[in-house]
N, C-alpha and C positions, 0 to 999 in steps of 0.2 A: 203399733199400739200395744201395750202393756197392763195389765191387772196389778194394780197397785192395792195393796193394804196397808191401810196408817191406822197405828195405835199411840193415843195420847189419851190418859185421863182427865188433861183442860180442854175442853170444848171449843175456847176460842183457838186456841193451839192449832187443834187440830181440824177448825175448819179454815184458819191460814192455808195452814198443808195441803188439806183438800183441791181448795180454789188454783193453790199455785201450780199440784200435780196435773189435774184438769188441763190447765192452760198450755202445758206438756206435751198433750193431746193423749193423755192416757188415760184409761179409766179409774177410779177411784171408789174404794170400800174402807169404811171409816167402823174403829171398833173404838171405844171409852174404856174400856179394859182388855187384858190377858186375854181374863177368861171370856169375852164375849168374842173373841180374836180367834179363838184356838175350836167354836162353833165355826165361823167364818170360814176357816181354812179350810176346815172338814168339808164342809158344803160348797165351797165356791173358788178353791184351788187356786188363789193367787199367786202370780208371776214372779212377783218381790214383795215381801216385807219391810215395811220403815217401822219402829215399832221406839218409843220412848225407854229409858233405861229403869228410871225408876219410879213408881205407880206404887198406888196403895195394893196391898194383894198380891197377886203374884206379879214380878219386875219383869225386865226386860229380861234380864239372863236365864230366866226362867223359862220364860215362853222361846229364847232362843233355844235352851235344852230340848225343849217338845219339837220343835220342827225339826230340829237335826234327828229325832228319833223315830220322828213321823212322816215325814216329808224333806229329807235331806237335799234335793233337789232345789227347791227354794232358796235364795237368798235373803239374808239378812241382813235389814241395817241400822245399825241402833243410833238411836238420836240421845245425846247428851248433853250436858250444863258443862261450864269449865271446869268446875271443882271435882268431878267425878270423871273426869280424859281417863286417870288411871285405872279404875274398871270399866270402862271402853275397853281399853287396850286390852284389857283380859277379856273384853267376850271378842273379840279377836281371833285369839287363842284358843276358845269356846266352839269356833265355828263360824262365827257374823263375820258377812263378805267385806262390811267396810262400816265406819263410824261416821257422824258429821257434829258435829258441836254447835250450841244454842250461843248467842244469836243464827240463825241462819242464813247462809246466801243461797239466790234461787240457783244462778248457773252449779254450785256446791253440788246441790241436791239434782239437779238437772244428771250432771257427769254422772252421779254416784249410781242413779238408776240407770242409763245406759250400759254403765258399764255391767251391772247385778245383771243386767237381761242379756247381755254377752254371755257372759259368764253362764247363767241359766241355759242358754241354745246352746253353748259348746258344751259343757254337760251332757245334753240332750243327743245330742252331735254322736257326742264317743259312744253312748249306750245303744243308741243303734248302729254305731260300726262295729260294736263289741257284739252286740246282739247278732247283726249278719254275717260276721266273722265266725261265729259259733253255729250258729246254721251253715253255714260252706263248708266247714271243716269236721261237720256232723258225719256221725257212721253212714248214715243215708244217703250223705250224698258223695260217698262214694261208691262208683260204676262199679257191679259185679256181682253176682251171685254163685260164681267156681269153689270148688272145694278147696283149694289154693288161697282166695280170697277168703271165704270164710274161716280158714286158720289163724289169718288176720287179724280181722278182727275181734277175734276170742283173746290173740295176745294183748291188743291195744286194748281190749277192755281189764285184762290184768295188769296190766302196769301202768297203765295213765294215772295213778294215785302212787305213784312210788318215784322216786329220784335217781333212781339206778339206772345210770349208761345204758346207750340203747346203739347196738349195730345194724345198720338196715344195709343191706348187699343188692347188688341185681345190676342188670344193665342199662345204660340210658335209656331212658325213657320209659320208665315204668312207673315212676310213679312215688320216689323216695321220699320227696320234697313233702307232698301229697299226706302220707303217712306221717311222715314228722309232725305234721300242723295238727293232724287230729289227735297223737297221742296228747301233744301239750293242751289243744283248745279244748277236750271235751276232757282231761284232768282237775286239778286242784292247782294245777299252776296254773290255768285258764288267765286269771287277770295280771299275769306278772309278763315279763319282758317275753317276745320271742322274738331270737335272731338269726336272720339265717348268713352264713356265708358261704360263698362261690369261691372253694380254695381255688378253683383251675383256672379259673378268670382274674385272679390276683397273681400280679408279677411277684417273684420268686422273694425279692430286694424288697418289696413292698409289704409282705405278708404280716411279718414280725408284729412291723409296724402298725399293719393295720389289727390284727388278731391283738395283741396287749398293751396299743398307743404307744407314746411317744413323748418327749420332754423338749421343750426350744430347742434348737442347737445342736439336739445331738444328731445330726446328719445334714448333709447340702439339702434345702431345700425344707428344712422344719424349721421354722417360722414363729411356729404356736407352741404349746402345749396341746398334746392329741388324744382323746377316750378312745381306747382300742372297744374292739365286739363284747370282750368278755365283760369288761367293765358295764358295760351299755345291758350286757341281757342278765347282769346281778343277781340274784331272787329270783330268775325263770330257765328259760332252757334257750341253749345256743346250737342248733344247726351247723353243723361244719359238713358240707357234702363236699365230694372228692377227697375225702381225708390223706388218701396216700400220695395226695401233691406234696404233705409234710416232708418237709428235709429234715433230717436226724438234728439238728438243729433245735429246730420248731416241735420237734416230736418229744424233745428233751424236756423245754419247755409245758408243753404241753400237760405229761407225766409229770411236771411237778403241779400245776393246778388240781389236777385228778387227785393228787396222792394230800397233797397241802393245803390246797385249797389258798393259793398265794400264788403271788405272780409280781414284776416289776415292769415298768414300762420299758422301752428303748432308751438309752443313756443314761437312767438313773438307774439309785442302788438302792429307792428305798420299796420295803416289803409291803405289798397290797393286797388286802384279801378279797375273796368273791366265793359265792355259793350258786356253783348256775349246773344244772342238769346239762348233760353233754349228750345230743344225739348225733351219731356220724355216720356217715354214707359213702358207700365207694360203688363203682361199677368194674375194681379191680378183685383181680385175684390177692388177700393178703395174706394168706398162709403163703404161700407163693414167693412174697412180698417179703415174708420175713423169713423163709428160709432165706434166702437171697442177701440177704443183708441192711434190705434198702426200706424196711419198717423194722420199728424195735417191736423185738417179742412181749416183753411186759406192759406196754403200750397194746399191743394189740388185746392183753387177755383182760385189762381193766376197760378200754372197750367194748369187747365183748362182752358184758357183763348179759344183755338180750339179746339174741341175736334174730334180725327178721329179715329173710330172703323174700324179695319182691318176686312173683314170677313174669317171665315175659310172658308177652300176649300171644307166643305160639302154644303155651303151656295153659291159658283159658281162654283156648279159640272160642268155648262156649258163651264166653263175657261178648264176644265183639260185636253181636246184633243189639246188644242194649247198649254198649257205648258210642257205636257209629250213630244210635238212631238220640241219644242221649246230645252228641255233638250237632249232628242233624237242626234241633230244635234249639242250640245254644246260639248257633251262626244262623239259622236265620230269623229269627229274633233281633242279633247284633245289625245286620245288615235291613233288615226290615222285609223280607220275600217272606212267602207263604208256601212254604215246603213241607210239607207233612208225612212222608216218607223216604222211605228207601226200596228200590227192586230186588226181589229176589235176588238177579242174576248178579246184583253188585254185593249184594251179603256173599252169593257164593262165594262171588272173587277174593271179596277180602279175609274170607275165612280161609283161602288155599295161598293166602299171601303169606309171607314168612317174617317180614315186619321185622326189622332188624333194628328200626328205630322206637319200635314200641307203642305204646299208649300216644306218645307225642306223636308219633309218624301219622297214627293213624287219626287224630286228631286234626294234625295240617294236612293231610290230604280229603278228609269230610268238609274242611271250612273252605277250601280252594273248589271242591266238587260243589258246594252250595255258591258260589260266586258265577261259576259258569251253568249252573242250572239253570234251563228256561221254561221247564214245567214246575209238575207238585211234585215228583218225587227224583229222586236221585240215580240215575240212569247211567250204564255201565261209560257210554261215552261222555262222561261229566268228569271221568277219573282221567287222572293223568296218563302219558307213557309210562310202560315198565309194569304196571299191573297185569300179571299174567295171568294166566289159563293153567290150571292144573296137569296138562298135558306137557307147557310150557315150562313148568315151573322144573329148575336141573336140582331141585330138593329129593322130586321122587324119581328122576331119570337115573340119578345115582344112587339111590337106595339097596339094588343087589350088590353093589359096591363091600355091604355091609353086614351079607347076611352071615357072617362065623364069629362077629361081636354080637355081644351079651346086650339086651335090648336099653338100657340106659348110656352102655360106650355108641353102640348105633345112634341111636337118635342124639346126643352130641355130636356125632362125628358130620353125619345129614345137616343138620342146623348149619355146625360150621361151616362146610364146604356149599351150605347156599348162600350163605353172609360174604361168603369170600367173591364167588362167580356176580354176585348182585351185585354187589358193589363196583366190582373190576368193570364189568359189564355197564352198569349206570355212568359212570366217570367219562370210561370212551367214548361213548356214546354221546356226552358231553362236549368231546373233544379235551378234555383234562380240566374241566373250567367248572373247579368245587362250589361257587355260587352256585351256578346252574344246578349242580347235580342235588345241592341243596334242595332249590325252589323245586325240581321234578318230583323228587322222593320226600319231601317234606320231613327230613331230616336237618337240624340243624348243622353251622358247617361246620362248629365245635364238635360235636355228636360224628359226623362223620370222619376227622381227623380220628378221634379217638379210634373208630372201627379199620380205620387201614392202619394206625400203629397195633391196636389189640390184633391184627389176622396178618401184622408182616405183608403189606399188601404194595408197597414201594417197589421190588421188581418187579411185578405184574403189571402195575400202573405204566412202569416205563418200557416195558417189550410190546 
């Protein structure tokens, strides 16, 4: 049931209307003018407006102007005579959800408010997914209080109001995606497009197509005409994470949207413009990349225009009690148990763990650890295999390994050569069977390919 307000200055009119909304099963509040309508509103916040077009005093377009100013939310629907359709059709264009013309049918009027209170809840609908979107993506609710972390977000609050390319670097699972969403949500692009894509999860042959669309015909298997990403996030900001999946190709491409602000679909020749904020993410090496040959250099340095390195969660071990206990409270909420901490001796653990897969590792291994909990708090044997011991851990077995480099070659060198043993280690132990080694370490098995082609880890796997 719905709050209906009708405005007519003939009485008889508008107690027809009355009786037939009523019948409806909705409720009804009846004004003789504008101005006695535009009290009503104030005080009594109706659902839909039906409101006559033209009345001595102020008309219909009139009092449609005030709602749109005061109350946009509201629908409008202006009731008119034949002779005056053609400014109907202009409050239309004014903002009214929909017209009905005098004589009137009940079923007319029937549809028109359904449809207005549709209309009204989907409105309604977006503004709190926009609302809780904007709270998720809030500086708050991201885990961390490291000095690492708070460099962060000192950058995101400088540049969330500017359009300038943004490069985010770091290793899976830290947290790129994350960052992207709060520059754009908590900016002044907030209400425009945000898009994100998965270049490493898009085949090679597909990319083009999906990245700048497509025309009938021009390939086995287009059918349609296609809106690529960039088209789609116009006016906001486009996410491209794994950017150096680009093939010189696509990179070409690319560099001319940057530089032009233009782009063409696949098989066609004609010129298309777009204004979309480009934020891009790699978990690669691209200087690397472009000495190499396999990124273009002036691509990387427009790029680059911000550059922000995620750290791994070996680098704010400090963060990991607030975000194991932060996930803690996520999962058991989702799953409905009553978990209210974590032990000591599993904060130790996880703080001597070397976490190669990151923020997400440690995430799926907290939600897996609440699944098989059968107290209140989270207890060392809740964690999977492979969670070691400090003494266990070959991070610090091999450490004198490293004592004649300079303390930042060290502590790279350490990291690497535990990423390398952990992995090799987890896999056999597996029996070779990347699912599994997935589900154990709560790395994903994408995430894991990456880690044995990034450490060359192919002979090891197979001696």
């Amino acid at each position: 049931m719905a709050k209906v307000l009708i405005v007519d200055d003939e009485e008889r009119m508008l107690g027809s209307f009355e009786r037939a909304v009523v019948g409806m099963g909705h409720a009804v509040i009846t004004a003789i003018s504008a101005e006695r309508a535009i009290e009503l509103i104030d005080s009594s916040l109706p659902d839909v407006i039906i409101s006559d077009l033209v009345m001595p005093g102020m008309g219909g377009l009139e009092l449609l102007s005030h709602v749109k100013a005061t109350h946009p939310s509201i629908p409008v629907i202006i009731l008119t005579g034949q002779g005056t359709v053609k400014t109907a059709v202009q409050s239309i264009k004014n903002g009214a959800f929909d017209y009905i013309t005098k004589p009137f049918d009940i079923d007319e009027i029937e549809l028109a408010i359904n449809r207005a209170i549709e209309h009204r809840d989907l409105i309604s609908e977006n503004i709190a997914l926009k609302n809780q979107i904007e709270r998720k993506y809030s500086f708050s609710n991201i885990i961390g209080e490291s000095k690492p972390m708070i460099d962060i977000y000192r950058v995101i609050e400088r540049i969330k109001d500017t359009k300038s390319n943004v490069l985010i670097t770091g290793e899976s699972g830290t947290g790129k995606e994350l960052i992207a969403k709060a520059i754009h949500f908590n900016g002044f692009l907030k209400d425009s497009p945000f898009v994100t894509v998965d270049c490493a999860s898009i085949a090679e042959n597909l990319l083009e197509s999906e990245m700048f669309g497509h025309v009938k015909g021009s390939f086995t298997g287009a059918h349609r005409d296609r809106t690529g990403y960039f088209e789609e996030a116009d006016g906001g900001t486009i996410f491209l994470d794994e950017i150096a999946e680009f093939s010189i190709h696509l990179q070409t491409k690319l560099l001319r949207v940057i530089q032009e602000g233009e782009f063409s679909r696949v098989g066609e020749s004609k010129v298309r413009k777009v204004n979309v904020r480009i934020i891009a993410a790699t978990n690669r090496d691209l200087e690397a990349a472009v000495k190499s040959g396999s990124f273009r250099e002036d691509l990387y340095y427009r790029l680059n225009v911000i550059r922000i390195k995620m750290p791994s969660l070996r680098e704010r071990i400090e963060d990991i009690p607030q975000l194991a206990r932060h996930f803690t409270l996520k999962y058991s909420e989702k799953i409905d148990k009553n978990i209210t901490g974590i032990s000591d001796e599993v904060i130790t653990i996880f703080s001597r763990h070397a976490w190669p897969g990151n923020v997400r590792e440690l995430e799926n291994i907290v939600e897996r650890a609440v699944i098989f909990c059968d107290s209140s708090s989270i207890l060392p044997h809740h964690l999977p295999d492979g969670m070691t011991s400090d003494s266990q851990n070959p991070c610090f077995a091999t450490e004198h390994s490293f004592k004649n480099m300079s303390y930042k070659d060290a502590k790279n060198a350490i990291v690497k050569n535990f990423n390398r043993e952990y992995i090799v280690n987890l896999i056999k132990n597996c029996g070779g069977n990347i699912s599994e080694a997935s589900r154990k370490s709560g790395i994903d098995r994408g995430g894991l390919y990456r880690l044995i082609r990034k450490y060359e880890l192919d002979d090891d796997l197979r001696n």
